[in-house]
C-alpha positions as CSV (number, residue, x, y, z in Angstrom):
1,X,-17.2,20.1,25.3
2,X,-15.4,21.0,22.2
3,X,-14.6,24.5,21.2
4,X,-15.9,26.4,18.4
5,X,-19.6,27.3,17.4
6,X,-22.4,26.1,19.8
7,X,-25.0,23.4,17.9
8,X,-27.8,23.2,19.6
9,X,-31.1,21.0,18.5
10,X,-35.2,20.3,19.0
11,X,-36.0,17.3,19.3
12,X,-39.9,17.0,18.8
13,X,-41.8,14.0,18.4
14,X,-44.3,13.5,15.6
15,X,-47.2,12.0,17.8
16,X,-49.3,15.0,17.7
17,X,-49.7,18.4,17.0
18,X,-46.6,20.6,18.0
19,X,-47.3,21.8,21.7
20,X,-46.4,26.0,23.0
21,X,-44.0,24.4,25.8
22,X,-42.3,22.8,22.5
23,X,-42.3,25.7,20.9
24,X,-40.4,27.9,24.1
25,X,-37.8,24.8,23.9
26,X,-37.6,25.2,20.3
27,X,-37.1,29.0,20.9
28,X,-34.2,29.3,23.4
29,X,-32.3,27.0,21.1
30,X,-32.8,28.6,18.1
31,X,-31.8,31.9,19.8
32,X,-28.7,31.1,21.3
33,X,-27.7,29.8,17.9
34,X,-28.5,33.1,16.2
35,X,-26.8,35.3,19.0
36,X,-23.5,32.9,18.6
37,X,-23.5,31.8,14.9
38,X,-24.3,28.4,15.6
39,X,-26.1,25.7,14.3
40,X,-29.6,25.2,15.2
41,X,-30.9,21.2,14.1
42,X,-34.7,19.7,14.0
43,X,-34.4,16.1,14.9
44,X,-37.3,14.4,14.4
45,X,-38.2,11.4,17.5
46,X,-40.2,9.0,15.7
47,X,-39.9,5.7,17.2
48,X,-43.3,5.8,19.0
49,X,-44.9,4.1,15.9
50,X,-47.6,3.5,16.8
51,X,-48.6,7.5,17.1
52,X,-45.9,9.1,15.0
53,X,-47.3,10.3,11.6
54,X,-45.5,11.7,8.5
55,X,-49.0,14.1,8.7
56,X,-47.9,15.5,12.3
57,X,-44.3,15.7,11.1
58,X,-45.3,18.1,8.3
59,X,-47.4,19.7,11.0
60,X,-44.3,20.7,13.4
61,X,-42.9,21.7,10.2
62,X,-45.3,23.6,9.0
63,X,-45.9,25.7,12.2
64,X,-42.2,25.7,13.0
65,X,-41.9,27.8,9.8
66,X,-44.5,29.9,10.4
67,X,-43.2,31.3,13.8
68,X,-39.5,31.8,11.7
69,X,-38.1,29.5,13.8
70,X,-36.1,28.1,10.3
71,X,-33.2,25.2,11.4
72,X,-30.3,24.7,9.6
73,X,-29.9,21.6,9.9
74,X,-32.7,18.4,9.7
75,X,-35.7,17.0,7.5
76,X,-35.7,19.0,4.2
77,X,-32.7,20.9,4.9
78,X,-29.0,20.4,4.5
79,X,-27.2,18.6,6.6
80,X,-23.7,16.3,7.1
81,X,-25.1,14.7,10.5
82,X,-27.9,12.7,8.9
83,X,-30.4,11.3,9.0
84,X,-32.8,13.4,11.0
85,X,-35.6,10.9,11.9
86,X,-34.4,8.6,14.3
87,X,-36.0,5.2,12.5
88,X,-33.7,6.0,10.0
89,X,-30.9,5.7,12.4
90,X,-31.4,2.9,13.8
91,X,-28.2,1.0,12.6
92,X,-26.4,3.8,14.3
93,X,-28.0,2.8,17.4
94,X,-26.9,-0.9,16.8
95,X,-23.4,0.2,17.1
96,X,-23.4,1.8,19.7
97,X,-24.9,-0.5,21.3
98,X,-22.8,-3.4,20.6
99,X,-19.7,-0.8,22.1
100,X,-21.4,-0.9,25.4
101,X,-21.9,-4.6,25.4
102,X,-18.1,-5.1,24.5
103,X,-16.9,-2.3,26.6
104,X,-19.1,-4.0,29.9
105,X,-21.4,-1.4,29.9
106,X,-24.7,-3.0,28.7
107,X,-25.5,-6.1,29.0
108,X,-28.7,-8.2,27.3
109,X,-31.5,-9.2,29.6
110,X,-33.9,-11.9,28.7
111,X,-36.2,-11.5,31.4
112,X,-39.8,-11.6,29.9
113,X,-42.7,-9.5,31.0
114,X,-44.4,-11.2,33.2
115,X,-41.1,-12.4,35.2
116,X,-41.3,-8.8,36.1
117,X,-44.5,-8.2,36.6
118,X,-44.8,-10.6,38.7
119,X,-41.7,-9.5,40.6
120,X,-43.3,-6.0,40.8
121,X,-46.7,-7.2,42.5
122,X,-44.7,-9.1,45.2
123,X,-42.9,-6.4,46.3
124,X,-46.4,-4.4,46.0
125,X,-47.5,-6.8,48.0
126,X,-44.9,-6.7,50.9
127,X,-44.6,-3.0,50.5
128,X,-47.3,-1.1,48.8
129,X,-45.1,2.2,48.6
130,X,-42.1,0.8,47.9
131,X,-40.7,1.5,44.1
132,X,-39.7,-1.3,42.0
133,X,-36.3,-1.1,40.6
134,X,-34.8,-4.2,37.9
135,X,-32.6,-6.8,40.6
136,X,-30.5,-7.3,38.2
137,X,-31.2,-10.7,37.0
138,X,-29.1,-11.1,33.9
139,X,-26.6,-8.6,34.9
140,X,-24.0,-11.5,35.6
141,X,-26.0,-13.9,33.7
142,X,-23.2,-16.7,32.1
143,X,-23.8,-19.9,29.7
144,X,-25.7,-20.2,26.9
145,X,-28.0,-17.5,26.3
146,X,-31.8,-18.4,26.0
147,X,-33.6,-18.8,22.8
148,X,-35.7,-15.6,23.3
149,X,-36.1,-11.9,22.8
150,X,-33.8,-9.7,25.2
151,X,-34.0,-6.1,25.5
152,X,-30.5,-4.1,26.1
153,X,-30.3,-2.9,29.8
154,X,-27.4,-0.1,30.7
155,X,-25.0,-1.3,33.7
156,X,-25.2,1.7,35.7
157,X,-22.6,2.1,38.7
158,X,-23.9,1.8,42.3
159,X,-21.7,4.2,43.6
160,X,-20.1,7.3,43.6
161,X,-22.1,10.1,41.6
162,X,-22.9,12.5,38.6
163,X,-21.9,15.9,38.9
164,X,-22.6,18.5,36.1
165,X,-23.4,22.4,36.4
166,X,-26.8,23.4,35.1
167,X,-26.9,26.8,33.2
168,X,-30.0,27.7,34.9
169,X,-30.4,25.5,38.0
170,X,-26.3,25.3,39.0
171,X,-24.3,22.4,39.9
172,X,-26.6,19.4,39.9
173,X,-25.3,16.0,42.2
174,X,-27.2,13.0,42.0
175,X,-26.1,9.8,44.0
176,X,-25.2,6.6,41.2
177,X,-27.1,4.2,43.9
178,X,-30.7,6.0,42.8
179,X,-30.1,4.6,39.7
180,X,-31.2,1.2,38.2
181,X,-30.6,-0.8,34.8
182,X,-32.7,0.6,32.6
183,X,-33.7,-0.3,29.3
184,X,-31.5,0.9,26.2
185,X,-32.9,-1.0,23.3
186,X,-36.4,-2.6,23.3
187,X,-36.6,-6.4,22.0
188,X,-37.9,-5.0,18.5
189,X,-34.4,-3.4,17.9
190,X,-36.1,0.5,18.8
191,X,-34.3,2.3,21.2
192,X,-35.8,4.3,23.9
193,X,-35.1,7.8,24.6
194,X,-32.2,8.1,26.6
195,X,-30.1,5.9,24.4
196,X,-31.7,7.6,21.2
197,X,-31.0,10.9,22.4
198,X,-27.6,10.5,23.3
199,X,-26.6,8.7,20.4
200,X,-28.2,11.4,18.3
201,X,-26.6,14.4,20.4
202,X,-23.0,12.6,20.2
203,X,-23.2,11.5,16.1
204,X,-24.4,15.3,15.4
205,X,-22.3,16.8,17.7
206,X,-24.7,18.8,20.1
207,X,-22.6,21.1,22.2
208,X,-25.7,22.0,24.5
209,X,-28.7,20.4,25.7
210,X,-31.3,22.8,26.5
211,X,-35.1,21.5,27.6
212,X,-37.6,21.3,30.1
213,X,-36.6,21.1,33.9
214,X,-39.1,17.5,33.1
215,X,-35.8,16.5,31.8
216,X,-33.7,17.0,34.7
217,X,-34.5,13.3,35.6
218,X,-33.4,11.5,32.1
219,X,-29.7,14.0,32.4
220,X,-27.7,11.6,34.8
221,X,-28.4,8.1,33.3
222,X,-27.7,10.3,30.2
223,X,-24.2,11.6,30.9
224,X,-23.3,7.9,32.7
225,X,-24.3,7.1,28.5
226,X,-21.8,9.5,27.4
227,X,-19.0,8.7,29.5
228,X,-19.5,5.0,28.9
229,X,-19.4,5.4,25.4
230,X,-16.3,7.9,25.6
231,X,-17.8,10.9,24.4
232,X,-17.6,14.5,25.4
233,X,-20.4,15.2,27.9
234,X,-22.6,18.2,26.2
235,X,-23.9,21.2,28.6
236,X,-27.4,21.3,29.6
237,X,-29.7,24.0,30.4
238,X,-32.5,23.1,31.9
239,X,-36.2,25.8,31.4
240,X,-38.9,25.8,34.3
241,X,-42.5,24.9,33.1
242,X,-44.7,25.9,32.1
243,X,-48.0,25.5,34.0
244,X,-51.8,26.1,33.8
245,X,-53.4,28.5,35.6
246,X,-54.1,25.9,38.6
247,X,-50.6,25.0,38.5
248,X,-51.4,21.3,37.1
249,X,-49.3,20.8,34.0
250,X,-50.7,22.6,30.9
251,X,-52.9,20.2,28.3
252,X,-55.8,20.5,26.3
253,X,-58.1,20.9,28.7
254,X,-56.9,24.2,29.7
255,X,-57.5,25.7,25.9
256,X,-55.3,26.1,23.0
257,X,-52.0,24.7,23.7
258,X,-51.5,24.0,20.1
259,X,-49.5,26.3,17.8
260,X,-52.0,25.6,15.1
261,X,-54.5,27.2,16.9
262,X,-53.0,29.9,17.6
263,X,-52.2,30.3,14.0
264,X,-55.9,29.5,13.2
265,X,-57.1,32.3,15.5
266,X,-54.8,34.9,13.6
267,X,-52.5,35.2,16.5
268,X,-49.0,37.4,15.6
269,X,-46.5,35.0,15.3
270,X,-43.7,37.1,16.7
271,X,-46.3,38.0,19.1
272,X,-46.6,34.2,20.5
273,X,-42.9,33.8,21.1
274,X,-42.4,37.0,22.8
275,X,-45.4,36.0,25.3
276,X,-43.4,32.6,25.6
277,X,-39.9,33.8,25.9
278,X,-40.5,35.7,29.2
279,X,-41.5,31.6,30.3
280,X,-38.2,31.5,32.2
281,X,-36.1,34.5,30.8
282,X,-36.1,38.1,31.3
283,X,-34.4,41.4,30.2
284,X,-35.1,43.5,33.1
285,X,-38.5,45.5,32.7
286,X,-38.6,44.8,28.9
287,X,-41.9,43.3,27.9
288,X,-42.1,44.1,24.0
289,X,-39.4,42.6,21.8
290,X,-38.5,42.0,18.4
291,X,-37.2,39.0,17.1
292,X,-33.9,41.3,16.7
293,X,-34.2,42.1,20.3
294,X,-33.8,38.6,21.2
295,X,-31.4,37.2,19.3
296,X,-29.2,40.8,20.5
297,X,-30.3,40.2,24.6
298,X,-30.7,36.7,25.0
299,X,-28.3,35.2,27.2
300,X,-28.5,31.9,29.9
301,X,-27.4,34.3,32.7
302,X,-31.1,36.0,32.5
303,X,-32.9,32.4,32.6
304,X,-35.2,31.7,35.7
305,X,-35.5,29.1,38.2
306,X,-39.2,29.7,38.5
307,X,-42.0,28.4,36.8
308,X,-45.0,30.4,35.2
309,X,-48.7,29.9,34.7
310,X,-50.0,29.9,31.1
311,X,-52.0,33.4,31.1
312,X,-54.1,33.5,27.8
313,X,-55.0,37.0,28.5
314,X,-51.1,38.7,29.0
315,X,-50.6,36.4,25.1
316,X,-53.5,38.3,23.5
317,X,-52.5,41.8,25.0
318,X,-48.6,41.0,24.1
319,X,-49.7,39.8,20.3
320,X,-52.0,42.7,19.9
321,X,-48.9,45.4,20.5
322,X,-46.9,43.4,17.7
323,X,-50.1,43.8,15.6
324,X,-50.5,47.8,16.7
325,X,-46.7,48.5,15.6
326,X,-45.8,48.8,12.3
327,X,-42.1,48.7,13.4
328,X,-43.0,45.0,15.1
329,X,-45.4,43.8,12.3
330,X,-44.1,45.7,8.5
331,X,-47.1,46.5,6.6
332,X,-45.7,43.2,4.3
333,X,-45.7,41.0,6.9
334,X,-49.4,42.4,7.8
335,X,-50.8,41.7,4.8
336,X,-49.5,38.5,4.1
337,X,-50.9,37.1,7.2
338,X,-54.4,39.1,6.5
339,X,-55.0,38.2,3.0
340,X,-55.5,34.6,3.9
341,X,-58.4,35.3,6.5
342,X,-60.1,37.5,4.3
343,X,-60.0,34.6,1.4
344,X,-61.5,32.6,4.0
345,X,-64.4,34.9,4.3
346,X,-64.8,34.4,0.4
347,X,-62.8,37.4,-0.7
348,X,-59.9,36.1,-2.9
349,X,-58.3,38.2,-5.2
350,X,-58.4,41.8,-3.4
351,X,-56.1,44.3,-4.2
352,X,-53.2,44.5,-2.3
353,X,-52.6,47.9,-2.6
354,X,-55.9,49.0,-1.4
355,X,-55.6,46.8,1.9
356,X,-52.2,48.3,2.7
357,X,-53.8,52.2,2.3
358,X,-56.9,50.6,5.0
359,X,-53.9,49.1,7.4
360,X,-53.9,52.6,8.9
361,X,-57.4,52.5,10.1
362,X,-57.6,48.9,11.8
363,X,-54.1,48.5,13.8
364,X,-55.0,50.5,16.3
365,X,-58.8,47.8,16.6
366,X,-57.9,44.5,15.0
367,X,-56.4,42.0,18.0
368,X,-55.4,39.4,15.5
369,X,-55.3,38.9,11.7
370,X,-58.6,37.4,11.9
371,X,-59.9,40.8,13.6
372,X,-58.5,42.5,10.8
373,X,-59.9,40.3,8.1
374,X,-63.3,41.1,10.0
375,X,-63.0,45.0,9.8
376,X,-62.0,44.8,6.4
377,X,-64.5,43.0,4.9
378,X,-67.3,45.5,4.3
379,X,-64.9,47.6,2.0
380,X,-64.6,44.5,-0.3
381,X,-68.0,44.0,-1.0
382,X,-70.4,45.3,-3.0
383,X,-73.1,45.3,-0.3
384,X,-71.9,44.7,3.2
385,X,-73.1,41.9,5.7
386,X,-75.6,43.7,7.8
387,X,-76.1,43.1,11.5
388,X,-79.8,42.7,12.4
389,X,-80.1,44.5,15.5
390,X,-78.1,47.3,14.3
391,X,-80.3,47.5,11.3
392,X,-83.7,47.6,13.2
393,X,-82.3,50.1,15.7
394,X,-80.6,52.6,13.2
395,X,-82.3,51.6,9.9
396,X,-85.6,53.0,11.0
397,X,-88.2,54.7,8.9
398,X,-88.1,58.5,11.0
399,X,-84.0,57.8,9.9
400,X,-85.0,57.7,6.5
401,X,-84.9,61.4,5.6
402,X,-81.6,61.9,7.0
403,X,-80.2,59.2,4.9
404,X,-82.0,60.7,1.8
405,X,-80.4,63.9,2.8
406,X,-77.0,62.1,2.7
407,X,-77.2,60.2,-0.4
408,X,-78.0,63.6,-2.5
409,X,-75.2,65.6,-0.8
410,X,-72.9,62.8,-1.3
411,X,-74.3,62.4,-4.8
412,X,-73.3,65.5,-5.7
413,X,-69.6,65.8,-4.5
414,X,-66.7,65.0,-6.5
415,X,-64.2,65.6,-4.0
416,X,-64.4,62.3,-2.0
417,X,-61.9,62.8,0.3
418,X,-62.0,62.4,4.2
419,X,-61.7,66.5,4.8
420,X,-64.0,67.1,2.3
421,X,-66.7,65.1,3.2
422,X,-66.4,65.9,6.7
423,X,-66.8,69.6,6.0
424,X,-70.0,69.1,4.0
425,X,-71.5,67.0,6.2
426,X,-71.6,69.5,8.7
427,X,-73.0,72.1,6.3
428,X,-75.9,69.6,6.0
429,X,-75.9,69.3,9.5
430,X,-76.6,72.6,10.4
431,X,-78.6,73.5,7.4
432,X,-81.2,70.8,8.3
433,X,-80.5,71.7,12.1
434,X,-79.4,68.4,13.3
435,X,-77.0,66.5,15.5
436,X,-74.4,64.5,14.4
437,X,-75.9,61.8,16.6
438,X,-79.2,62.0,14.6
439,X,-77.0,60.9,11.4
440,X,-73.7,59.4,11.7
441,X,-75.4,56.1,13.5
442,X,-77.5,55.3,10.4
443,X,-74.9,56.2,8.0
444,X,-72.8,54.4,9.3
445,X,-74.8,51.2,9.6
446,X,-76.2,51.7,5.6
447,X,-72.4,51.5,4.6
448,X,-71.0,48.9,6.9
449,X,-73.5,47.1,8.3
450,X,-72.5,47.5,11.5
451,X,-71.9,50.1,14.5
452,X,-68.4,50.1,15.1
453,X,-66.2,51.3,12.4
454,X,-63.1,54.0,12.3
455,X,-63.7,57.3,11.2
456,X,-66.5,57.6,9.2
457,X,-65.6,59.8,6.5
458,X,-62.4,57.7,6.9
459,X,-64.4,54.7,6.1
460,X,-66.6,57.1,3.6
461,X,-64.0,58.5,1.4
462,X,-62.1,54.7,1.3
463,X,-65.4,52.6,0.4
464,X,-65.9,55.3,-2.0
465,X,-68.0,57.5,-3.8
466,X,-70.2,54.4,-6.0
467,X,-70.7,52.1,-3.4
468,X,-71.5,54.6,-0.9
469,X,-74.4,55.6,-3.0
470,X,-75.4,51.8,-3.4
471,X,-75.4,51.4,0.1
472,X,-77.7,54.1,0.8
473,X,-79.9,53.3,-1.9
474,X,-79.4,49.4,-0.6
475,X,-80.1,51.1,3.0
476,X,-83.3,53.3,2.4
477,X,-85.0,50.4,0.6
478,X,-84.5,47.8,3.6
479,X,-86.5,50.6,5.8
480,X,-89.0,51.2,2.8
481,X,-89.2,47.3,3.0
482,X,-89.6,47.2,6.7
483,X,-92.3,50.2,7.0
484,X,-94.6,48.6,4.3
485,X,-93.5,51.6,1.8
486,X,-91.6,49.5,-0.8
């Protein structure tokens, strides 16, 4: 291919929601144009009409910018290879098209549906396992051409073969006589992938194809396109699969293979694409990596063969050490991401600055922004959201004096600080000649409503000194309430 500065591209296509195996495409692209200061373009593959939707296009967007996977070229961007959405192109296609017809190399086939069906059910018939391939009816077809719609079928060579060296799987042969005529151009003027992508990957000049292994069947018919049409043949790189745990290929059915839900679930976005850029790469033992990492180490030499099975479990643990890390995950970029959950539990407006100082207390607990949103949310309120079995295990009335206890020594401290607190507390303690066991439970529960938390005097000092008091108060009515003694 030419020299100078890869460009690489993704091709997605808006018929639904934007798919993890997309995504690890999408990734290895965009890395290998960051490592070599290339161009990374968003095509967008639209001419399934009847399923592609401007709404899903804003959705591969949407989560395409959320995992920082930002292109440089394609819809809402700049660009001098334009347009990105292939019904937009489809002049372009036309004239190419008409170069392979002149040129010999595409010819226009009128033969209708059910001529071929019908050709395909008797050689079903003769041979149920045989595989129907076009005989070529109008390949040589002369005269006057019917009054009827054609499609546009490629004239592909019966001999001799295509050669090209895979930067993942090697050199790659594959004999001209498996091929057959396919179909370039439908009889609506749409063209179907093949031609679509090669047109596309020629007019914006793609200097490497990199996809799916899937795609190792659509690269010869797609090089015999580029040669026929004189054009530079591009390098490909082709990525094993990715599979479901019972090696079928991963869908729906085998959970959340959307990157929306993901983002819904308050997954780490940097921790998604490092789970899905060991699908088919390595750096030695290297599990953990920033997105600096990446763009420094990646490299088609260190690209697998192999494929690998979806495991939702290694994602979460991988996600949760971006989360623990404040050199993975900036307290910025924490925030950002857990302001939104917690305005989702009906707590808009919070200060900032006082989630940042709690940050300390929940990396080490909170799986996923929406974990973090969860242990944050009793310091927000004035009353927390109680949990009924904790209350009517620790909220009990022979708990009640203890908790009076509490409230007056905390009622009379001014120094609310963890060390503090933690010091009188166990003056009470032994003045009243109990164990922390006796106490903390209950304590804990009055101010949080619930019987995991940090450090208490951690989360004592940080709810601080008013609504601590409420809390108790709050607390020792619920068991005055529950005893018959309100």
């Amino acid at each position: 291919m030419s020299q100078g500065k890869p460009r690489v591209r993704f091709a997605p296509s808006p018929t639904g929601y934007l798919h993890i195996g997309g995504v690890r495409t999408a990734l290895f692209n965009w890395l290998w144009a960051r490592k070599t200061g290339g161009t990374f373009v968003l095509r967008i593959e639209d001419t399934d009409q009847e399923r592609s939707t401007p709404e899903n296009e804003a959705i591969i967007l949407r989560e395409l910018r959320w995992l920082g996977l930002g292109w440089d070229e394609g819809p809402e961007a700049s660009g001098d290879h334009g347009p990105y959405r292939q019904m937009e192109r489809l002049p372009i296609y036309q004239e190419h098209v008409e170069k392979l017809i002149a040129a010999g190399a595409a010819y226009r086939c009128y033969c209708t549906k059910e001529e071929l069906d019908a050709q395909r059910e008797a050689l079903k018939a003769r041979d149920p396992k045989a595989q129907f391939r076009y005989p070529g009816t109008c390949r040589e077809r002369t005269g006057p051409a019917p009054d009827r719609p054609f499609v546009i079928r490629f004239r592909a060579p019966s001999s001799g073969s295509v050669t090209y060296k895979d930067l993942v799987f090697g050199e790659v042969v594959t004999p001209n006589n498996t091929q057959q005529d396919a179909v370039l151009v439908r009889a609506d003027g749409v063209p179907l992938y093949n031609l679509g992508a090669v047109v596309d990957d020629i007019t914006m000049g793609i200097t490497l194809v990199a996809r799916g292994r899937d795609h190792m069947i659509n690269t010869p018919p797609q090089i015999l396109l580029y040669q026929a049409l004189g054009a530079p043949v591009p390098q490909f790189a082709h990525l094993p699969m990715m599979l479901a745990p019972d090696g079928q290929k991963l869908s729906k059915r085998h959970g959340a293979v959307s990157v929306g839900e993901y983002r819904e679930r308050g997954i780490s976005p940097m921790g998604l694409l490092n789970y899905l850029v060991r699908f088919g790469w390595s750096y030695g033992d290297e599990e953990i990596f920033s997105m600096q990492d990446l763009v420094q180490k990646f490299g088609w030499e260190n690209c697998s063969k192999a494929d690998g099975k979806f495991d939702a479990k290694k994602l979460a643990a991988i996600a949760f050490e971006h989360l623990k890390s404040p050199a993975l995950t900036p307290d910025d970029a924490y925030l950002d991401s857990t302001l939104p959950f917690l305005e989702k539990r009906g707590l808009s407006g919070v200060d900032r600055e006082k989630v940042r100082a709690l940050l300390p207390l929940i990396r080490e607990r909170a799986q996923t922004f929406a974990d973090a949103a969860d242990a944050l949310d009793y310091f927000f309120r004035d009353l927390p959201t109680y949990d009924e079995k904790a209350v009517k295990k620790f909220l009990v009335a022979d708990k009640a004096p203890h908790l009076r206890a509490v409230r007056d020594l905390f009622a009379s401290i001014d120094d609310f600080s963890t060390k503090n607190l933690e010091a009188r507390f166990g003056e009470l303690l032994t003045e009243k000649k109990l164990e922390i066991k006796d106490v903390a439970q209950p304590v804990r529960v009055a101010i949080s409503g619930r019987t995991a938390t940090p450090g208490l005097f951690d989360v004592l000092s940080l709810v601080g000194k008013p609504r601590v008091l409420a809390r108790l108060d709050h607390a020792l009515g619920l068991i005055a309430a529950a005893t018959g003694n309100g």
